[in-house]
Structure formats: structure tokens, C-alpha cells
BAVEXMAR-967912 format. One record per residue: residue number from 1; residue in one letter; z, x, y of N, C-alpha, C, O in turn. Coordinates in pm, 1 decimal. Layout:
// residues N
<rec NUM; "a"; <Z; X; Y>; <Z; X; Y>; <Z; X; Y>; <Z; X; Y>>;
...
//
This chain:
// residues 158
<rec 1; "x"; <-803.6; 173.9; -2451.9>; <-812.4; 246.0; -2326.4>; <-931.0; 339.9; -2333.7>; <-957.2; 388.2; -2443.8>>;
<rec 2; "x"; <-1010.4; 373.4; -2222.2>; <-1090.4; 477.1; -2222.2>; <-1106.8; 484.4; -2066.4>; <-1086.6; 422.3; -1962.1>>;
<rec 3; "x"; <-1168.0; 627.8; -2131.3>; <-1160.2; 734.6; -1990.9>; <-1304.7; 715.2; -1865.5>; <-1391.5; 784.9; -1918.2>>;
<rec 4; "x"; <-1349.3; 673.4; -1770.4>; <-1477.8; 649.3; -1774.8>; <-1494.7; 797.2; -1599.0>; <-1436.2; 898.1; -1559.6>>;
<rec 5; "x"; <-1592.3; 724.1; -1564.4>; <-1612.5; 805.6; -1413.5>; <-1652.4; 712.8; -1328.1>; <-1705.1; 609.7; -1369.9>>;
<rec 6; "x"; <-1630.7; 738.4; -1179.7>; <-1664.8; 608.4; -1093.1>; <-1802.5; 594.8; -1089.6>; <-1847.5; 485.6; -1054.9>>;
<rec 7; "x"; <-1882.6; 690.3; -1120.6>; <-2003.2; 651.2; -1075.8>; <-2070.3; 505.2; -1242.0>; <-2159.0; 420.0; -1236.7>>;
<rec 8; "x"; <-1993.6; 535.7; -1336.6>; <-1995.7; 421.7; -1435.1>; <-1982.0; 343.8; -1440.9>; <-2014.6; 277.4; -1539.3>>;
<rec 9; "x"; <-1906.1; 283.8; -1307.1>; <-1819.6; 159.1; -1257.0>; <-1939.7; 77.2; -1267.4>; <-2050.6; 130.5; -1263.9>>;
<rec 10; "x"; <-1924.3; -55.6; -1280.8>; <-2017.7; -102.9; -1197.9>; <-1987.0; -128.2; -1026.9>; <-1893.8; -83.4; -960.0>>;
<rec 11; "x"; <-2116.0; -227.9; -979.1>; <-2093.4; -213.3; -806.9>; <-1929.1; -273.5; -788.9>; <-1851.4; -219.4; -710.1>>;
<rec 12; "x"; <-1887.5; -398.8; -878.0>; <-1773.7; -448.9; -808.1>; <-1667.9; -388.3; -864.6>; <-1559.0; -409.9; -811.3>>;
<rec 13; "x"; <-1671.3; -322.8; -952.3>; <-1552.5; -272.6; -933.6>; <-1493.5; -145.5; -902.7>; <-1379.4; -99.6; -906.0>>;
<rec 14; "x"; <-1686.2; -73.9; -850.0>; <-1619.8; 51.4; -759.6>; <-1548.8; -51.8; -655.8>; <-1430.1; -71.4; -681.9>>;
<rec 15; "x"; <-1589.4; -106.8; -566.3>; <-1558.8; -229.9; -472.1>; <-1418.8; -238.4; -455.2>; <-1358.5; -214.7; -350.6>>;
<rec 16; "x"; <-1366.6; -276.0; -570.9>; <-1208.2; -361.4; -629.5>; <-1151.5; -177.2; -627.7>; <-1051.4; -154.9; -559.7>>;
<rec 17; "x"; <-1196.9; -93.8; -678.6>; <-1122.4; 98.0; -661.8>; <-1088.0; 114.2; -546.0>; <-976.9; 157.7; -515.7>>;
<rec 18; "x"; <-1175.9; 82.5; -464.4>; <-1197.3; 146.5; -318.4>; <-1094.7; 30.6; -230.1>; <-979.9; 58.1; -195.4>>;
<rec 19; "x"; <-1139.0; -55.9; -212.5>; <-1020.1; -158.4; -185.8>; <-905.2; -104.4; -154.8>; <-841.7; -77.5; -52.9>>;
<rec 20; "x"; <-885.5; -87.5; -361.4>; <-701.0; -38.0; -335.2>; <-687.5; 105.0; -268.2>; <-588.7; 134.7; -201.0>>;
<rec 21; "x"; <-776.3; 177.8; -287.2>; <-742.3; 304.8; -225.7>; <-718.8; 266.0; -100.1>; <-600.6; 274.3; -66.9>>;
<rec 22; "x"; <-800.3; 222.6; -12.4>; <-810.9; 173.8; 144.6>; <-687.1; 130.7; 157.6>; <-619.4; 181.4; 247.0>>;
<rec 23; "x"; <-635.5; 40.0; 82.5>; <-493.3; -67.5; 131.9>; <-359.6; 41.4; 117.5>; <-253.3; 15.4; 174.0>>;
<rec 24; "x"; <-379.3; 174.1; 29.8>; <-278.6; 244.5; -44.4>; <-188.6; 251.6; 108.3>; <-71.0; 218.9; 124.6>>;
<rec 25; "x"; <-305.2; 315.9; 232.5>; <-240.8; 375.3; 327.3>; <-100.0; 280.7; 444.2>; <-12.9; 313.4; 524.8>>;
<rec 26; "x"; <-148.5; 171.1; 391.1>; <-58.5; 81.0; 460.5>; <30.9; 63.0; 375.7>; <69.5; -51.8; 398.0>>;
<rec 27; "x"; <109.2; 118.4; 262.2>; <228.8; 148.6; 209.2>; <330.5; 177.1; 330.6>; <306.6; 262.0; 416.4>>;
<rec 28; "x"; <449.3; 95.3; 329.0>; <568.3; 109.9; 371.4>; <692.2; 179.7; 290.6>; <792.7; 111.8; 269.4>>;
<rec 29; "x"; <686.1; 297.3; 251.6>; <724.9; 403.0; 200.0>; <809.6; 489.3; 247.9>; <805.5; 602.7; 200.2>>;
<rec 30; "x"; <925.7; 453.5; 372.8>; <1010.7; 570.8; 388.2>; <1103.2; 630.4; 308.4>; <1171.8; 720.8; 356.1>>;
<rec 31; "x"; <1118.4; 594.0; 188.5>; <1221.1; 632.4; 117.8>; <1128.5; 786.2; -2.1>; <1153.8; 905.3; -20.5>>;
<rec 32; "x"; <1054.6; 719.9; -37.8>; <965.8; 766.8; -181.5>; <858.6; 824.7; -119.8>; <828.5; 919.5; -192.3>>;
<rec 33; "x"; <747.1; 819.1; 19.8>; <703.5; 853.2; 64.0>; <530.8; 844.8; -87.9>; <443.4; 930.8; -98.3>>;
<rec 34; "x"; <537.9; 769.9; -137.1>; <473.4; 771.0; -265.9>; <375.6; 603.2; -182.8>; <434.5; 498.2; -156.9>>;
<rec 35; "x"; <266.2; 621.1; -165.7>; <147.8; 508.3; -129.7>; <93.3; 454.9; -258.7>; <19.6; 512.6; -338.6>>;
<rec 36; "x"; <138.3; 345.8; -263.5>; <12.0; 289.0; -392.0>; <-51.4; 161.7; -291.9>; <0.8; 98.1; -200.3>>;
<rec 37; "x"; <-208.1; 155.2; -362.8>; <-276.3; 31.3; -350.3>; <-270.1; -70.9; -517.3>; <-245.8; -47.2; -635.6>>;
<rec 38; "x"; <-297.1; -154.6; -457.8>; <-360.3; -237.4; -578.9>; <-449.3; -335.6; -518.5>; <-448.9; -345.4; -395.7>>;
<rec 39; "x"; <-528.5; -412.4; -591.2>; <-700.9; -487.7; -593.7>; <-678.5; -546.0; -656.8>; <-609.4; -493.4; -744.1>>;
<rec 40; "x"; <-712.9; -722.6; -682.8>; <-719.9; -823.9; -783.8>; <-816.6; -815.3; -765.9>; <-851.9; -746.6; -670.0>>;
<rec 41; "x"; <-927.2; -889.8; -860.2>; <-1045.6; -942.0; -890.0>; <-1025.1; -1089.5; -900.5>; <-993.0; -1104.2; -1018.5>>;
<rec 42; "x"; <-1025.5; -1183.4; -855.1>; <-1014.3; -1309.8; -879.5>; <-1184.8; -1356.6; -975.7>; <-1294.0; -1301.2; -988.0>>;
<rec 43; "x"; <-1125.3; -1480.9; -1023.5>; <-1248.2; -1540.6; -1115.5>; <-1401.4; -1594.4; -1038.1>; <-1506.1; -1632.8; -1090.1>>;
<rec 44; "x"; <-1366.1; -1579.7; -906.9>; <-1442.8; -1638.5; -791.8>; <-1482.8; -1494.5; -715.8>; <-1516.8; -1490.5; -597.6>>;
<rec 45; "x"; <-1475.6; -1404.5; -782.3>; <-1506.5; -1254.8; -747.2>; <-1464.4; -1210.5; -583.9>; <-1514.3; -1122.4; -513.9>>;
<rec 46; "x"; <-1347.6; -1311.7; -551.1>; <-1267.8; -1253.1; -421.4>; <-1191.2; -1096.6; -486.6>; <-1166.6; -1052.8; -598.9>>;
<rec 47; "x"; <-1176.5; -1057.7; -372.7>; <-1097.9; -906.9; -380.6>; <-973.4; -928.5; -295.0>; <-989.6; -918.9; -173.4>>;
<rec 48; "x"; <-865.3; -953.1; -336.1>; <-725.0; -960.7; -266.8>; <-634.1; -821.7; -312.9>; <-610.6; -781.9; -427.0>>;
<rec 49; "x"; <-599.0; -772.5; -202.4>; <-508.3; -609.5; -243.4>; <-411.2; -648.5; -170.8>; <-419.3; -725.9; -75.4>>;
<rec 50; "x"; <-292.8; -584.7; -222.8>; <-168.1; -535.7; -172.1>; <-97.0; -374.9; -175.7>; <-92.0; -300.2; -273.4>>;
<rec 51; "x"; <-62.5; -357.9; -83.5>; <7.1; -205.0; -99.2>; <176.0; -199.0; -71.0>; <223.6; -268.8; 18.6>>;
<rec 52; "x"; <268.5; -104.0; -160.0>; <394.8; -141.2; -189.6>; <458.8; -105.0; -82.2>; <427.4; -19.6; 0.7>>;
<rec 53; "x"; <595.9; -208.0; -89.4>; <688.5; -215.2; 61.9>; <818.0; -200.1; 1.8>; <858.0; -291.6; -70.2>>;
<rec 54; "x"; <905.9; -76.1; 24.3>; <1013.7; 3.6; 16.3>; <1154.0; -74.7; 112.7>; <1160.9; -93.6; 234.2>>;
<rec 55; "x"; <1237.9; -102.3; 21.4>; <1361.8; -136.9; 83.8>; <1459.8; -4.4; 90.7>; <1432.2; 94.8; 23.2>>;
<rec 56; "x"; <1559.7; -7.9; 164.1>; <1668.6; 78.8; 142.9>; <1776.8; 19.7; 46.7>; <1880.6; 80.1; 19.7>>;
<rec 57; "x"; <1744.6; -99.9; -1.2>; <1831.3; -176.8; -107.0>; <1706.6; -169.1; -183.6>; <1607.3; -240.1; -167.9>>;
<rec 58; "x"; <1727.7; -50.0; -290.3>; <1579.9; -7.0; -365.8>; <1556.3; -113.4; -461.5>; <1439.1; -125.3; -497.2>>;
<rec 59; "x"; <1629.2; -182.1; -504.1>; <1575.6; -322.5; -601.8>; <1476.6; -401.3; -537.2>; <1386.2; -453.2; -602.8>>;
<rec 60; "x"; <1487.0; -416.0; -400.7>; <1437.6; -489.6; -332.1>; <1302.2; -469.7; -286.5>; <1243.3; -540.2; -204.5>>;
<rec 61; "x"; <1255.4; -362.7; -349.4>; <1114.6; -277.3; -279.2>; <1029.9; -366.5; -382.6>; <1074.0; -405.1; -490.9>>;
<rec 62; "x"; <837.8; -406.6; -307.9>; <795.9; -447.5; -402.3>; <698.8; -357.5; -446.7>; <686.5; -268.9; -362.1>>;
<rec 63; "x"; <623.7; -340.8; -543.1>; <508.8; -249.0; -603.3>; <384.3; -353.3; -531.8>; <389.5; -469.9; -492.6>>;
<rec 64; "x"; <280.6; -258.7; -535.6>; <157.0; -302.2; -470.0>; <131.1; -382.9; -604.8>; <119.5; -497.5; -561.5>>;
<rec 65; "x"; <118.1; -388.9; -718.8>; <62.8; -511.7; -783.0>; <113.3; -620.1; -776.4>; <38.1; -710.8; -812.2>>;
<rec 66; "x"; <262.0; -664.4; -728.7>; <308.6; -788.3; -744.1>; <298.7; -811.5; -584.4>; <319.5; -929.1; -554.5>>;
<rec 67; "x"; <270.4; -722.7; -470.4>; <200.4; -765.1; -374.5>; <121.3; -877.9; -342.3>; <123.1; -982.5; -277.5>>;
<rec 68; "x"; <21.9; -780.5; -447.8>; <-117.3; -858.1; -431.7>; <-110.4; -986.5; -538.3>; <-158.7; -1095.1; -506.3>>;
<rec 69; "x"; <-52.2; -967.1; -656.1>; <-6.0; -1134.6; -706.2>; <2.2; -1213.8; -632.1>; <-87.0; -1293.8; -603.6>>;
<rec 70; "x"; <155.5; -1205.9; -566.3>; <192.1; -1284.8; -443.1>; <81.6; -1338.8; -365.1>; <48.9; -1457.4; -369.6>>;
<rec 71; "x"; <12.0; -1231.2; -277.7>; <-63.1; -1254.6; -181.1>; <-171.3; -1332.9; -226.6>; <-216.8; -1413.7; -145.6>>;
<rec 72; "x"; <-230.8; -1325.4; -357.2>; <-343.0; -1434.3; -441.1>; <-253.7; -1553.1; -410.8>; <-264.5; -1636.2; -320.7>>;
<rec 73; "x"; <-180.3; -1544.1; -488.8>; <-79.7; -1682.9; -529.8>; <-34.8; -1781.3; -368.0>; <-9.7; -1900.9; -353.9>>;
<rec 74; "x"; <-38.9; -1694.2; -290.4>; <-50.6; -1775.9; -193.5>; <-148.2; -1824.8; -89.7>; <-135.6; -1894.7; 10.8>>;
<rec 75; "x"; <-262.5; -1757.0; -155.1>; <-368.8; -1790.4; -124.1>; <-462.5; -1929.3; -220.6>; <-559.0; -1993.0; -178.4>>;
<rec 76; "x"; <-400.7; -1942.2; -343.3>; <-407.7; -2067.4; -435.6>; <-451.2; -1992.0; -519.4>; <-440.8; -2070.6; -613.6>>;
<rec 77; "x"; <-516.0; -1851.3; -589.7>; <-550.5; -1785.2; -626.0>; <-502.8; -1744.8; -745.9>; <-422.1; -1651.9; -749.2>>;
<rec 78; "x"; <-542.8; -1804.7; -856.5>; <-404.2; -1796.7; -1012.2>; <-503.5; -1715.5; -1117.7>; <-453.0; -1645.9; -1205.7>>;
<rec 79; "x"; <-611.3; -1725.0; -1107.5>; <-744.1; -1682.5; -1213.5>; <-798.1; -1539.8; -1187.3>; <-901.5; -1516.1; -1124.7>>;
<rec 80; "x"; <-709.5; -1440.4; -1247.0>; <-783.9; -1314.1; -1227.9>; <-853.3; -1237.3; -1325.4>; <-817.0; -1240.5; -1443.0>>;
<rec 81; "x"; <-961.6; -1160.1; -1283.0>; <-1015.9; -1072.6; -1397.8>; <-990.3; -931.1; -1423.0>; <-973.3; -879.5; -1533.5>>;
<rec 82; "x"; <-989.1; -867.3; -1295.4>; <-932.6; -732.5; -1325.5>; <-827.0; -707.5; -1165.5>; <-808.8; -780.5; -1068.1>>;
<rec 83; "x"; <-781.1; -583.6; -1198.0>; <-686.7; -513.9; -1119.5>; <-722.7; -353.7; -1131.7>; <-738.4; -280.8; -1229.7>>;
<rec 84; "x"; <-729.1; -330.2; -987.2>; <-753.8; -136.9; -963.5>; <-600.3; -113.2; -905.5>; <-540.9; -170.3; -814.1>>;
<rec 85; "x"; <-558.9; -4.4; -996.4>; <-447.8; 59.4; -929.5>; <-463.4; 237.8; -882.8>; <-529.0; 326.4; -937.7>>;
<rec 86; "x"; <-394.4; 241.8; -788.0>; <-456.7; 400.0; -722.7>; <-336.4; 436.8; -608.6>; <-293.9; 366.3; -517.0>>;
<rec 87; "x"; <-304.5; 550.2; -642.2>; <-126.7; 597.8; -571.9>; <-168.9; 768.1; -541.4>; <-233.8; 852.7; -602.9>>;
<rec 88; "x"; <-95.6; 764.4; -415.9>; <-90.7; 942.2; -376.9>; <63.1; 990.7; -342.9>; <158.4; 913.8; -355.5>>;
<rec 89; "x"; <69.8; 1058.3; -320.8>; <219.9; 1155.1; -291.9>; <224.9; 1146.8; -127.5>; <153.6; 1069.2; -63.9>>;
<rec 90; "x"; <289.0; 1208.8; -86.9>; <336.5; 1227.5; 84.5>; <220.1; 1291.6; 97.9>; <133.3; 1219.3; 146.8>>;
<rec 91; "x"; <162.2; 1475.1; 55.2>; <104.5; 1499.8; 174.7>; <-31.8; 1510.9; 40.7>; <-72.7; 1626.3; 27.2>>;
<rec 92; "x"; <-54.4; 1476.1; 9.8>; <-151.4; 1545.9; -151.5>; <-230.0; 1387.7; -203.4>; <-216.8; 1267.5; -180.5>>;
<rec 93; "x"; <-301.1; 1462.9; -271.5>; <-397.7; 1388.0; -362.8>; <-315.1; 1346.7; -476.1>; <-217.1; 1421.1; -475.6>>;
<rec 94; "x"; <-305.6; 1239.8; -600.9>; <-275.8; 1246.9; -691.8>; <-355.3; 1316.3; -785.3>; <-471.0; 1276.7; -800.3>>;
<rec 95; "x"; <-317.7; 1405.9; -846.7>; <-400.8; 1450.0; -911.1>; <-409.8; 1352.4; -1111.3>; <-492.9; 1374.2; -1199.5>>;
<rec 96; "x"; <-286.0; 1249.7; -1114.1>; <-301.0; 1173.5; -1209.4>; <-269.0; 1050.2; -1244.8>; <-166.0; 998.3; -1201.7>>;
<rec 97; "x"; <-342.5; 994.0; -1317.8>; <-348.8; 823.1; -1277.7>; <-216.4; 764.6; -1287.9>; <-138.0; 837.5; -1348.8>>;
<rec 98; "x"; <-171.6; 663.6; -1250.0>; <-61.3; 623.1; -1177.9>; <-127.6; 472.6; -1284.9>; <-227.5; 400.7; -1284.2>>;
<rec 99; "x"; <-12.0; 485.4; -1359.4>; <-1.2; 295.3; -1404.9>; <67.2; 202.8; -1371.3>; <163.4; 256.0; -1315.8>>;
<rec 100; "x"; <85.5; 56.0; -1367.8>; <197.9; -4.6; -1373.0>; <297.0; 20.7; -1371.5>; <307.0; 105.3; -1460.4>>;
<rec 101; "x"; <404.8; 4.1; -1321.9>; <563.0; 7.8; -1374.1>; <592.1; -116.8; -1447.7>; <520.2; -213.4; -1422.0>>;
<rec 102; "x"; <690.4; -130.8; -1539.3>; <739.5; -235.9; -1651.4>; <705.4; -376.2; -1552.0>; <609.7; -453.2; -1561.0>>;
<rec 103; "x"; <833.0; -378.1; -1445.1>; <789.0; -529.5; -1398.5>; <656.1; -587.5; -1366.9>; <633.4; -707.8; -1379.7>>;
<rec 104; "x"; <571.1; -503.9; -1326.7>; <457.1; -543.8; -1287.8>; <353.7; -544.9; -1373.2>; <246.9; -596.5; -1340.4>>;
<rec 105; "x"; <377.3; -474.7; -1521.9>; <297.4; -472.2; -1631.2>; <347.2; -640.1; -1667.1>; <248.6; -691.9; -1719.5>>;
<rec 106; "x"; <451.1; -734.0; -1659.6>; <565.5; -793.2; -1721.1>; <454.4; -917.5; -1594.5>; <426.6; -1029.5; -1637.4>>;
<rec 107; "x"; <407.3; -876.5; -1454.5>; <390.9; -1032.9; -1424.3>; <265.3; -1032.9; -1415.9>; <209.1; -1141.5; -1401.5>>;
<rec 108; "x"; <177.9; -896.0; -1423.5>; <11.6; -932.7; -1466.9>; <11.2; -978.2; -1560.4>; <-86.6; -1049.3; -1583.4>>;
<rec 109; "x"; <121.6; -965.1; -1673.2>; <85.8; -1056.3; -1804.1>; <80.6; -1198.4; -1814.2>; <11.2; -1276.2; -1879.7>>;
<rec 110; "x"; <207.1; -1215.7; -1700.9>; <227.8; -1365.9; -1714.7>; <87.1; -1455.0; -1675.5>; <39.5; -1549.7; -1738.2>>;
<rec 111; "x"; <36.1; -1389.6; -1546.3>; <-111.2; -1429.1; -1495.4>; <-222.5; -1392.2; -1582.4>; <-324.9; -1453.6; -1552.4>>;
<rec 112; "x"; <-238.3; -1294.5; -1701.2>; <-318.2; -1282.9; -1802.7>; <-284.4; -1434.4; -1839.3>; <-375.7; -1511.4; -1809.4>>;
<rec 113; "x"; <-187.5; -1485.5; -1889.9>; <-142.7; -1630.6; -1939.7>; <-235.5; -1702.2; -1912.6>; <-334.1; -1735.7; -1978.3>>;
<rec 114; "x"; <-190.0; -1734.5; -1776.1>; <-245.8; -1801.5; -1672.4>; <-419.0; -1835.3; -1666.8>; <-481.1; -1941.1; -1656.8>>;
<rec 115; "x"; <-461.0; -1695.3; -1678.0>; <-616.7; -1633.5; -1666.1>; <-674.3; -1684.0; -1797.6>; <-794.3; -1708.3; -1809.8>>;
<rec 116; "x"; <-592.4; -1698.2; -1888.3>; <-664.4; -1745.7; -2003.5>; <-758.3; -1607.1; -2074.0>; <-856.9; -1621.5; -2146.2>>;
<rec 117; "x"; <-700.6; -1479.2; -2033.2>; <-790.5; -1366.5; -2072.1>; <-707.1; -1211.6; -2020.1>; <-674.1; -1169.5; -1909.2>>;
<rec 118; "x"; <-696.6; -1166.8; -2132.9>; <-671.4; -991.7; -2132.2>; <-725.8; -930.7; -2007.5>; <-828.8; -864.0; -2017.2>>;
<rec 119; "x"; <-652.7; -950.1; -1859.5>; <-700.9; -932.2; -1806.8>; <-724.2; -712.4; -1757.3>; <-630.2; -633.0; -1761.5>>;
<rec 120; "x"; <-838.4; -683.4; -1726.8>; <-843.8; -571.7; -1672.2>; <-757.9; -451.2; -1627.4>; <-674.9; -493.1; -1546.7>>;
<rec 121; "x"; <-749.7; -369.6; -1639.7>; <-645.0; -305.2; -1534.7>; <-741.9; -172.3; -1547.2>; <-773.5; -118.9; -1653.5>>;
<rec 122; "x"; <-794.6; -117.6; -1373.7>; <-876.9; 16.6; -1365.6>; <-781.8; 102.0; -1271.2>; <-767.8; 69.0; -1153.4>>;
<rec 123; "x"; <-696.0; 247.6; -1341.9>; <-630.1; 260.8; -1311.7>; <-718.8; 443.6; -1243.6>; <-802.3; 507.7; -1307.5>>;
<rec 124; "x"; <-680.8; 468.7; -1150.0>; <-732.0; 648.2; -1071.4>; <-666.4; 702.3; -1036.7>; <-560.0; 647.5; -1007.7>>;
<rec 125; "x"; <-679.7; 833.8; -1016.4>; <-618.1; 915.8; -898.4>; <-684.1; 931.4; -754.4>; <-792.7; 876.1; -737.2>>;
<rec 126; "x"; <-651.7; 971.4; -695.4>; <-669.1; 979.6; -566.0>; <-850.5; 985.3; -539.0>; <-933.7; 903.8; -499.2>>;
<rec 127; "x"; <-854.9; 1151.2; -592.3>; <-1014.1; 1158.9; -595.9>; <-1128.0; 1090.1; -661.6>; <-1245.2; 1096.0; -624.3>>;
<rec 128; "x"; <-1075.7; 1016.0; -776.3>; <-1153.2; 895.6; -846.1>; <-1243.8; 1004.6; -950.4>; <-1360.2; 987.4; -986.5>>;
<rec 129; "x"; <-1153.7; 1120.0; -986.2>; <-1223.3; 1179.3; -1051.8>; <-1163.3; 1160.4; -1240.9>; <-1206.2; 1206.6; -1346.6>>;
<rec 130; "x"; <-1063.6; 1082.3; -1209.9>; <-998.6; 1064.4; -1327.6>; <-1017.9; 923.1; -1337.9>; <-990.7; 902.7; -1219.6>>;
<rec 131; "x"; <-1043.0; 806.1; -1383.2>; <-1032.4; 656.6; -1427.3>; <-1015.4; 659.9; -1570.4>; <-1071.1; 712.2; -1667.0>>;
<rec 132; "x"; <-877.7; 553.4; -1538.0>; <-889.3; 492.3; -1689.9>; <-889.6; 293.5; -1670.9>; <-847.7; 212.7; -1588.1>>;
<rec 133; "x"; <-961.9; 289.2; -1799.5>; <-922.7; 133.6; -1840.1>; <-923.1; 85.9; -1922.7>; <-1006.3; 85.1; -2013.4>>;
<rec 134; "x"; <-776.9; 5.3; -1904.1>; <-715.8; -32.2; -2022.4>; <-736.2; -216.3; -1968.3>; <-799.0; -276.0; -1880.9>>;
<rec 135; "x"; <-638.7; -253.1; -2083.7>; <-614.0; -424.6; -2061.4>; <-421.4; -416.1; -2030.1>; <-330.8; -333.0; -2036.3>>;
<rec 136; "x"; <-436.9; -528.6; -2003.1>; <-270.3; -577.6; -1974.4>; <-204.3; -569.4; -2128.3>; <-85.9; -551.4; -2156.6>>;
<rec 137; "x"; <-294.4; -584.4; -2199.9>; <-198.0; -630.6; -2374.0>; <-216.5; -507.0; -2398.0>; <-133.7; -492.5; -2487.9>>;
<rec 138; "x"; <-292.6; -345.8; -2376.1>; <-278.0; -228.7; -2426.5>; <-142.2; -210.3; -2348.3>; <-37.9; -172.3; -2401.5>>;
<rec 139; "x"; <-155.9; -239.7; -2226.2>; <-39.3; -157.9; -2180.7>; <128.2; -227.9; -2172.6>; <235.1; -178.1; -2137.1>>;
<rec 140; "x"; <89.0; -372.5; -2226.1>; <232.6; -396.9; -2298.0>; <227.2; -495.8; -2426.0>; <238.2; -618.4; -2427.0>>;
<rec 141; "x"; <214.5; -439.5; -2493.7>; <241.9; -465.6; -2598.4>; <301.2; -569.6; -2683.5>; <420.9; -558.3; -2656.7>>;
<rec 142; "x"; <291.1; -656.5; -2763.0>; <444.6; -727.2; -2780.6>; <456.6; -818.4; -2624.0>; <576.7; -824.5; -2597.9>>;
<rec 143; "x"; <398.2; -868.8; -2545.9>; <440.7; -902.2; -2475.6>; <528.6; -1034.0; -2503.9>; <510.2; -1120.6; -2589.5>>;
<rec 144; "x"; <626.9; -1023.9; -2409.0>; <656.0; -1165.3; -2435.0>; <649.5; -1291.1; -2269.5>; <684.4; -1272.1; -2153.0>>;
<rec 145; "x"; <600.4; -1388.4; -2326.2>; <532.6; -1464.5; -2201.2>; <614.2; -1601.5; -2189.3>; <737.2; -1607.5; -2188.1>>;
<rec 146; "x"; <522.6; -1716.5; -2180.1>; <535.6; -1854.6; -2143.0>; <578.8; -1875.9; -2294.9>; <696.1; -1908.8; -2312.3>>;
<rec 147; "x"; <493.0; -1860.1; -2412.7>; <498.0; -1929.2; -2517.3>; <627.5; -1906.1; -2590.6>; <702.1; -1987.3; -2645.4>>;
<rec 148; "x"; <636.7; -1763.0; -2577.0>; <803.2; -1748.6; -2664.8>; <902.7; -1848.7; -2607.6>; <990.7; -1895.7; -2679.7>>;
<rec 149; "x"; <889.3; -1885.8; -2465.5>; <987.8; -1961.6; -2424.0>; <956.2; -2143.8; -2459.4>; <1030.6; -2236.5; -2427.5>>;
<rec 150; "x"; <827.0; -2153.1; -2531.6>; <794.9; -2264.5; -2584.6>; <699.6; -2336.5; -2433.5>; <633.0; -2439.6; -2443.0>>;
<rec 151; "x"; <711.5; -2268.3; -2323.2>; <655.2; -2338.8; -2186.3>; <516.3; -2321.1; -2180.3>; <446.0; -2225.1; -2211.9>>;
<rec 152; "x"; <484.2; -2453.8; -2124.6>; <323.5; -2471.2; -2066.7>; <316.4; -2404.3; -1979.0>; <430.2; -2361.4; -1959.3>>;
<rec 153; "x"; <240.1; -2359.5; -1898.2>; <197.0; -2281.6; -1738.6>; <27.3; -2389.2; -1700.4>; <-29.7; -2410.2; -1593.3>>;
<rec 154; "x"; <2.2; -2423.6; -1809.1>; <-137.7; -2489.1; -1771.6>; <-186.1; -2593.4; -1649.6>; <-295.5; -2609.6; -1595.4>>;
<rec 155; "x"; <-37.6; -2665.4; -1628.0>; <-20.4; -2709.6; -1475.0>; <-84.9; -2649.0; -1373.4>; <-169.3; -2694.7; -1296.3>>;
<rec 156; "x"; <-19.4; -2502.4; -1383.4>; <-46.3; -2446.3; -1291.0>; <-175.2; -2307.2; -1256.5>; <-182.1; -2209.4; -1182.0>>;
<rec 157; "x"; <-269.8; -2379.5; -1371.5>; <-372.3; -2284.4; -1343.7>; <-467.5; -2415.8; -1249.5>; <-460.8; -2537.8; -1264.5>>;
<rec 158; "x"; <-526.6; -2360.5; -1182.4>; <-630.5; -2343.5; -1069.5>; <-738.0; -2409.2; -1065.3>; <-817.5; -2391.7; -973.0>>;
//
């Protein structure tokens, strides 16, 4: 992991930051009142974001990264390189970077699989005065994927 600044970014992936910030605001959030964006990078340097949608049957709410999975995935979209994540509060700035939650650390991995590569993760706060980036395998560890279960996924890459 390391700490960088946006202006270090390069162009696309200030691009892929800004994205998710933009998408954060279309969070469907009445419960948590908490906006996240997220940004894929596909291998074809498309930018697909999703922002998270809140059930009152709270299992049922999704996080903006498995959003934007989804929304790749149904776009035919299986090959990614990085992911920007970026979250604010009700009325405030975040003032600190906002990572993954378990499940969604659990299905960028599976698509790291997929990707054939440790994929990215550029994580901010609000003002973009804080960035960090890490990989999917810093931030889980031990993962366990396709192979522990002995399964191919290679079908279904892209």
C-alpha cells in the first residue's frame, strides 16, 4: 500500500477517481445516508461506475463496488485493471479513505481471478487529499477463490 496525491495520478486514473466521486451522488441511501462511488477500469480502458443502493431489508443493500461488477458483467465486461473507491457522510466531506467492505473485497478477488492480475484498488476521501493504493491481495489476504474449490473460471473470461 502507499500513500500518493492526485496530482501523481496519472491522467486515467485521476479519470477512474473522479468518475466515482461523480457517481457517489446517485447513492440510494435512506437508511445510512453514507454515498459511496466506485470506477472499474476495464482492460479496454472503459470506465464503468456504480454507486450503492440501500434496502430496508439491510442484507439486501448493494455496495457501489459490486454495483459496478454487475454493471461490467453485464455489459460482457470480465477483464479489469483497477478500481477507485470514494464515500462521504450525509452532510460532510469524508475526511478518511473508505475501503472495501469484506464482500466486495471477496468478489473483486474473484474477478482479480478472472483478470488474470492483482488487480488495483485507488481508494480517497472526499477532497482527494488523502489517496491510497493498494492491490486486491493486500487487502485480502489468504484469499480464497476458484482454485481452492478446484474450479476453472477460464470459460468465462472475455
Amino acid at each position: 500500500m502507499r500513500q500518493v496525491l492526485f496530482d501523481e495520478l496519472d491522467e486515467i486514473r485521476q479519470k477512474l477517481l473522479n468518475a466515482a466521486d461523480e457517481v457517489k451522488e446517485n447513492a440510494y441511501n435512506p437508511y445510512s445516508k453514507f454515498y459511496v462511488g466506485a470506477a472499474i477500469l476495464t482492460d479496454d480502458d472503459l470506465v464503468i461506475t456504480g454507486a450503492n443502493v440501500e434496502n430496508v431489508a439491510y442484507g439486501s443493500t448493494i455496495c457501489a463496488e459490486r454495483m459496478a461488477i454487475g454493471r461490467a458483467n453485464a455489459m460482457g465486461k470480465r477483464i479489469f485493471k483497477s478500481m477507485a473507491i470514494i464515500a462521504r457522510g450525509e452532510n460532510t466531506d469524508h475526511k478518511k479513505v473508505t475501503g472495501p467492505c469484506g464482500a466486495c473485497r471477496q468478489m473483486i478477488f474473484e474477478f482479480s481471478c478472472l483478470s488474470g492480475k492483482d488487480i488495483e484498488i485507488i481508494m480517497s476521501n472526499t477532497r482527494k487529499d488523502k489517496i491510497i493504493i493498494s492491490t486486491i491481495r493486500e487487502l485480502l489476504p489468504m484469499a480464497f477463490g476458484p482454485v481452492g474449490l478446484g474450479v476453472s473460471i477460464e470459460e468465462y473470461v472475455n
